[in-house]
C-alpha positions as CSV (number, residue, x, y, z in Angstrom):
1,X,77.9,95.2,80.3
2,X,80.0,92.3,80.5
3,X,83.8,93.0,82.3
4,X,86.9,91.4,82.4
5,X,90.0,91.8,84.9
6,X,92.9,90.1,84.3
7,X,95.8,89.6,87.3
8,X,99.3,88.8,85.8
9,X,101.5,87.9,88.9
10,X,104.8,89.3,87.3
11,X,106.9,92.2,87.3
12,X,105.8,95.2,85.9
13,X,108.9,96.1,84.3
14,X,108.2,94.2,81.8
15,X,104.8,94.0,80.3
16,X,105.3,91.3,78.1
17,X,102.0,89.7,78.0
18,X,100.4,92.7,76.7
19,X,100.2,94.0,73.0
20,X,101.5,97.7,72.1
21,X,98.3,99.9,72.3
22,X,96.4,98.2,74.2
23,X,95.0,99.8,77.2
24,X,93.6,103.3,77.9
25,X,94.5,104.4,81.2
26,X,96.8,103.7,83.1
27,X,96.4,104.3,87.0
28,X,98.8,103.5,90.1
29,X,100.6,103.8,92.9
30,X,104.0,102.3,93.0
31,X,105.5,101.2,96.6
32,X,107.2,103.7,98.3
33,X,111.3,103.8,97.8
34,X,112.9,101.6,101.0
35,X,109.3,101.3,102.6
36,X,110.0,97.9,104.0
37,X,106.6,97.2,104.9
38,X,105.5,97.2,101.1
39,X,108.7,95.4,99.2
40,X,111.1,94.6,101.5
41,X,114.9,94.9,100.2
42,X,113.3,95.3,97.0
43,X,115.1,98.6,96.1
44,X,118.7,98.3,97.3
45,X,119.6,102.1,96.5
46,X,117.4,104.8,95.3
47,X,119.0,104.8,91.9
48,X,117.6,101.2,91.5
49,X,114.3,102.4,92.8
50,X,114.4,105.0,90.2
51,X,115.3,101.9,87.4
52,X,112.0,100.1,88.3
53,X,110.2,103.6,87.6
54,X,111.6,104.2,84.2
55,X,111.2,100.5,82.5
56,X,107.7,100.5,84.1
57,X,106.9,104.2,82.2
58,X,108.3,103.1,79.3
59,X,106.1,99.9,79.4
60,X,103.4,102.3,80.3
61,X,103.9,104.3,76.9
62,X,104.2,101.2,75.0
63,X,100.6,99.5,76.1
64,X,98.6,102.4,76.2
65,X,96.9,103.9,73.2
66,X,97.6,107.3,71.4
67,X,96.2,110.2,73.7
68,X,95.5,108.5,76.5
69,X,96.5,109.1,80.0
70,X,98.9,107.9,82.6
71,X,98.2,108.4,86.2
72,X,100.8,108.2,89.1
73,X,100.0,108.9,92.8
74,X,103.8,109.2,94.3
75,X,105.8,111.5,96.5
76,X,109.1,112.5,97.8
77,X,110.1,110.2,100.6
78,X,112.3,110.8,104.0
79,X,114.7,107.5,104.6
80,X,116.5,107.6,107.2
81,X,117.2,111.2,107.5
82,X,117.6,111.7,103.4
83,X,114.7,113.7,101.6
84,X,114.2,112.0,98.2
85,X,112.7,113.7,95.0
86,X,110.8,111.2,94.0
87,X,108.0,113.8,92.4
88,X,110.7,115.7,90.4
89,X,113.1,112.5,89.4
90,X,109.3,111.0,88.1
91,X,108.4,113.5,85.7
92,X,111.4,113.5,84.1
93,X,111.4,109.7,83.3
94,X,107.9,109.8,82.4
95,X,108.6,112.8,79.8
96,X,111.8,111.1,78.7
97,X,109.5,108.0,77.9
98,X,107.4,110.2,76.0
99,X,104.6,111.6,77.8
100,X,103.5,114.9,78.2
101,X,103.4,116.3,81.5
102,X,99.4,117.2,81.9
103,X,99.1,118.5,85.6
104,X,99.5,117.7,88.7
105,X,97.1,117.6,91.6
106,X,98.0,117.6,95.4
107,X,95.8,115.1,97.6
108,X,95.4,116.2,101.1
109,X,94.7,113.5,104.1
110,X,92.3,114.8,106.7
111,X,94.4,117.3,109.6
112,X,93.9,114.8,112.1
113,X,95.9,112.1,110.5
114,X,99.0,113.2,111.7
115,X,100.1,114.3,115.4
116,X,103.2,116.4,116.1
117,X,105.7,113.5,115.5
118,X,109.6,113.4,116.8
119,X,110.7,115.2,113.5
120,X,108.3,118.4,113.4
121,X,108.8,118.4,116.9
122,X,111.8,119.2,117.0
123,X,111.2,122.8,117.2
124,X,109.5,122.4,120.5
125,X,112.3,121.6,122.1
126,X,114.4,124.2,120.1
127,X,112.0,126.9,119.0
128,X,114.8,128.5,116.8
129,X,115.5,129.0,113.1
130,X,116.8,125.9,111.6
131,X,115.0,123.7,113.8
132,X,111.8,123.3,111.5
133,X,111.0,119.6,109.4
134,X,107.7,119.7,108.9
135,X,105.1,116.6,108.4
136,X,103.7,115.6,105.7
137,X,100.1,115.2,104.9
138,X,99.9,115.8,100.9
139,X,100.8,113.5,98.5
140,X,100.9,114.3,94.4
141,X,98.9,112.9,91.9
142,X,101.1,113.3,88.7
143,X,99.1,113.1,85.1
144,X,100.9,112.3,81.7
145,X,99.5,111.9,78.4
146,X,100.7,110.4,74.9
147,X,99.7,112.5,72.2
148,X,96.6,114.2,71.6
149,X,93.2,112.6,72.2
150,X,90.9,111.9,68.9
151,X,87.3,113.1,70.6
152,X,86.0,112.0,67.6
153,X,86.9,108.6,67.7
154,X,84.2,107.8,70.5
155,X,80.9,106.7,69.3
156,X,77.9,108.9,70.7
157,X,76.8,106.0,72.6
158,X,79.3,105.7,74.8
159,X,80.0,109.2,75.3
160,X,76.6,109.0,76.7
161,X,76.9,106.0,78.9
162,X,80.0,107.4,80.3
163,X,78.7,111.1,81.5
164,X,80.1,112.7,84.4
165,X,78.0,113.7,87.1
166,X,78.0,117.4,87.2
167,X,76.9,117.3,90.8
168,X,79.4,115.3,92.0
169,X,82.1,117.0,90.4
170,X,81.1,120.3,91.3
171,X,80.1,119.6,95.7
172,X,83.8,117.0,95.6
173,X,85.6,119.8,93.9
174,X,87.0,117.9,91.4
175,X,87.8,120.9,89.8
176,X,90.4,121.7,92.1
177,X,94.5,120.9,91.7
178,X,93.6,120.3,95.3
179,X,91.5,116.9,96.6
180,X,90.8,116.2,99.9
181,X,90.5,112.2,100.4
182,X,90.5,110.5,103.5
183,X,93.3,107.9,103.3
184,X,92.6,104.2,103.9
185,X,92.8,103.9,107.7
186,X,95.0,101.5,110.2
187,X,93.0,99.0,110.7
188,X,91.3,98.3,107.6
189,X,91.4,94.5,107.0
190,X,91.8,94.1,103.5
191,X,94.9,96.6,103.3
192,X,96.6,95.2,106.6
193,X,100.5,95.0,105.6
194,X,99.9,97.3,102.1
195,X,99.8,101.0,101.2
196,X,96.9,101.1,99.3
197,X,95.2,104.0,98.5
198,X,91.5,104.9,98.7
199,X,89.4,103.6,95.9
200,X,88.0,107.5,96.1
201,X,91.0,108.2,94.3
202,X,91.1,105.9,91.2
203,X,87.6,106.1,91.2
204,X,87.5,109.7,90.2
205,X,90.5,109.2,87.7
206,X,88.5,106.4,86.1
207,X,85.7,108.6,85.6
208,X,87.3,111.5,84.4
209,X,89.9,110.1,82.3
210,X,88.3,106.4,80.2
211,X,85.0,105.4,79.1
212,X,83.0,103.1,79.6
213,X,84.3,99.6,78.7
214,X,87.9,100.4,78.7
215,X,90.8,98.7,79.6
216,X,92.1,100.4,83.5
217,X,96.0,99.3,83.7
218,X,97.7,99.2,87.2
219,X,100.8,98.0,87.2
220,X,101.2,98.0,91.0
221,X,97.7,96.5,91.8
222,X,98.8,95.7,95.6
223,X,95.1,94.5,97.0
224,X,93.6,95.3,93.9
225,X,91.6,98.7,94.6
226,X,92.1,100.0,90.9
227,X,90.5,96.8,89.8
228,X,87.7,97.1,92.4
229,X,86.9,100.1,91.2
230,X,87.3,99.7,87.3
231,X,84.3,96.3,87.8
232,X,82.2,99.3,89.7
233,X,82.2,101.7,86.7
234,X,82.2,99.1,84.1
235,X,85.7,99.1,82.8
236,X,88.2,96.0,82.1
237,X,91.2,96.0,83.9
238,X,94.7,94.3,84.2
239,X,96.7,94.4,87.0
240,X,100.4,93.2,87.8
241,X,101.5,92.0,91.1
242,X,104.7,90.1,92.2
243,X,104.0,89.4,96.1
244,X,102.0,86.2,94.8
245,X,99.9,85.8,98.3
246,X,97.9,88.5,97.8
247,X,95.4,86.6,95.0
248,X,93.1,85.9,97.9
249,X,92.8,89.7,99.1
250,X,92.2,91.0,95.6
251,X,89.7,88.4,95.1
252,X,87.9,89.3,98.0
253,X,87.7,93.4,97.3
254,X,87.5,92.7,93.6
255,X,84.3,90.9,94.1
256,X,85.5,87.6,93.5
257,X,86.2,85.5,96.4
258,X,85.1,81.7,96.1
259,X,85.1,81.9,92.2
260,X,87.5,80.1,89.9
261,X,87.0,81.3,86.8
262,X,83.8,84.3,86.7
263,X,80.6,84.9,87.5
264,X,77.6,85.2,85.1
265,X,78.4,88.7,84.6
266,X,82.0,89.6,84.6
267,X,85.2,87.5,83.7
268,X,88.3,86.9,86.1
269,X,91.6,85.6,85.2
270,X,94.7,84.6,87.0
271,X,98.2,84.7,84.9
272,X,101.3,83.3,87.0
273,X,104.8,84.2,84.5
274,X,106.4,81.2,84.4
275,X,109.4,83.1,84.4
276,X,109.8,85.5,87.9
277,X,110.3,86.1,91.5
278,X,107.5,86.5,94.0
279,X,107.3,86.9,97.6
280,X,105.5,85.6,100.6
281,X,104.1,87.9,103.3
282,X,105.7,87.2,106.8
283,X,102.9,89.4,108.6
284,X,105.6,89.6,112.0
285,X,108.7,90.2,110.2
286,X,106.9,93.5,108.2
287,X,104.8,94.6,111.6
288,X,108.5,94.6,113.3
289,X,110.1,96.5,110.4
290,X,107.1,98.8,109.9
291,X,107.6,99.9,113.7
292,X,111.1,100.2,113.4
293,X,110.9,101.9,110.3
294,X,108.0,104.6,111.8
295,X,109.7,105.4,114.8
296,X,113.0,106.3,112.7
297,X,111.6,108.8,110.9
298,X,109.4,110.4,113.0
């Protein structure tokens, strides 16, 4: 089956180059609020982080199809000694957009990926009530839906083609509200400078929640995992992006370095809005600010 995956370098906040109803999932992760390693001085106060969440869910309701679902992997955030509830302030945009809160499941990183920082630590050097600030190692996966899905509206076929494997859902414990994932590691040279997440995760929303052939949204594509994964399980995709420099990088984990236009099986497309600012990566100026910023809140 032939694919295509479409980039639109743009903002997300508008989705203008998409019709109403058009796509049937939407999955994503949208930069962390005041992260300066992801968007640097892109959300000047929390309220206007919050802004860019509510015109991008009501985009979200607008371009996907009735009873579909919407997928958001986002937490509450410490900045600079201020807890933020990010999780909480999200589900009531999303519901005021007009989704239905669905559920909610809790992705845990592996134990080791976290030491005793600065900020749990402080009860070590005060082992006394009101001394504890504990780590985090969980972040939530938040699902929405618009409407109520017609079953019936998917031809045997493709309900066929698009099986879940039993197996795999029962030894991953997919089941669960909890998922263990191992989070893309330090290092890894595709996702240098970005907080991507691990294609394990879209990968198991694609497959639980669209068919084959289906349009994957991502509104925040970053290096383009969601899209990586949606060519794997043989779903279209779109994804928007407004730090321009990264076409290369989702190129290359896409599948589609060194190729202008497609391949003889799937399609790729590049869409630059006229209209728009984008930003260049200075690799020294975020490695600086991403130190900074680590050491402050630990």
């Amino acid at each position: 089956m032939k694919t295509k995956h479409k980039v639109i370098f743009g903002n997300c906040m508008s989705m203008e180059e998409l019709p109403d109803n058009l796509c049937h999932l939407m999955v994503t992760s949208p930069p962390y609020f005041n992260a300066p390693f992801d968007y640097d001085g892109f959300f000047k106060t929390y309220e206007t982080f919050l802004g860019v969440i509510e015109k991008f869910a009501n985009e979200t309701y607008r371009v996907l199809q009735d009873g579909r679902i919407a997928v958001v992997n986002i937490d509450d955030m410490l900045v600079n000694g201020t807890k933020y509830p990010i999780v909480a302030d999200t589900f009531k945009i999303f519901q005021k957009a007009g989704f239905q809160y669905r559920d909610r499941i809790i992705w845990k990183k592996p134990d080791g990926y976290l030491r005793i920082s600065k900020r749990s630590g402080v009860l070590l050097k005060n082992p006394y009530p009101m001394y504890f600030y504990p780590d985090n190692l969980l972040e939530s996966i938040i699902i929405f839906q618009k409407g109520k899905f017609n079953y019936s509206s998917i031809p045997e076929k493709i309900r066929e083609l698009s099986e879940i494997d039993k197996k795999e859902f029962q030894d991953n414990k997919w089941y669960m509200t909890l998922w263990e994932i191992t989070n893309v590691l330090p290092g890894s040279p595709l996702e240098k400078n970005i907080a991507a997440f691990p294609d394990e995760l879209p990968y198991r929303i694609i497959k639980l929640f669209s068919y084959m052939g289906e349009i994957v949204l991502d509104p925040f594509l970053g290096s383009g995992t969601t899209m990586k994964v949606a060519r794997k399980l043989k779903r279209h995709s779109i994804g928007f992006e407004i730090i321009r420099d990264l076409e290369e990088t989702i190129r290359k984990k896409a599948g589609f370095a060194g190729l202008e236009n497609n391949t003889n099986e799937d399609i790729f497309e590049i869409h630059v809005r006229k209209s728009g600012k984008y930003r260049c990566i200075d690799t020294d100026l975020i490695e600086q600010k991403k130190k900074s910023y680590l050491n402050s809140n630990e």
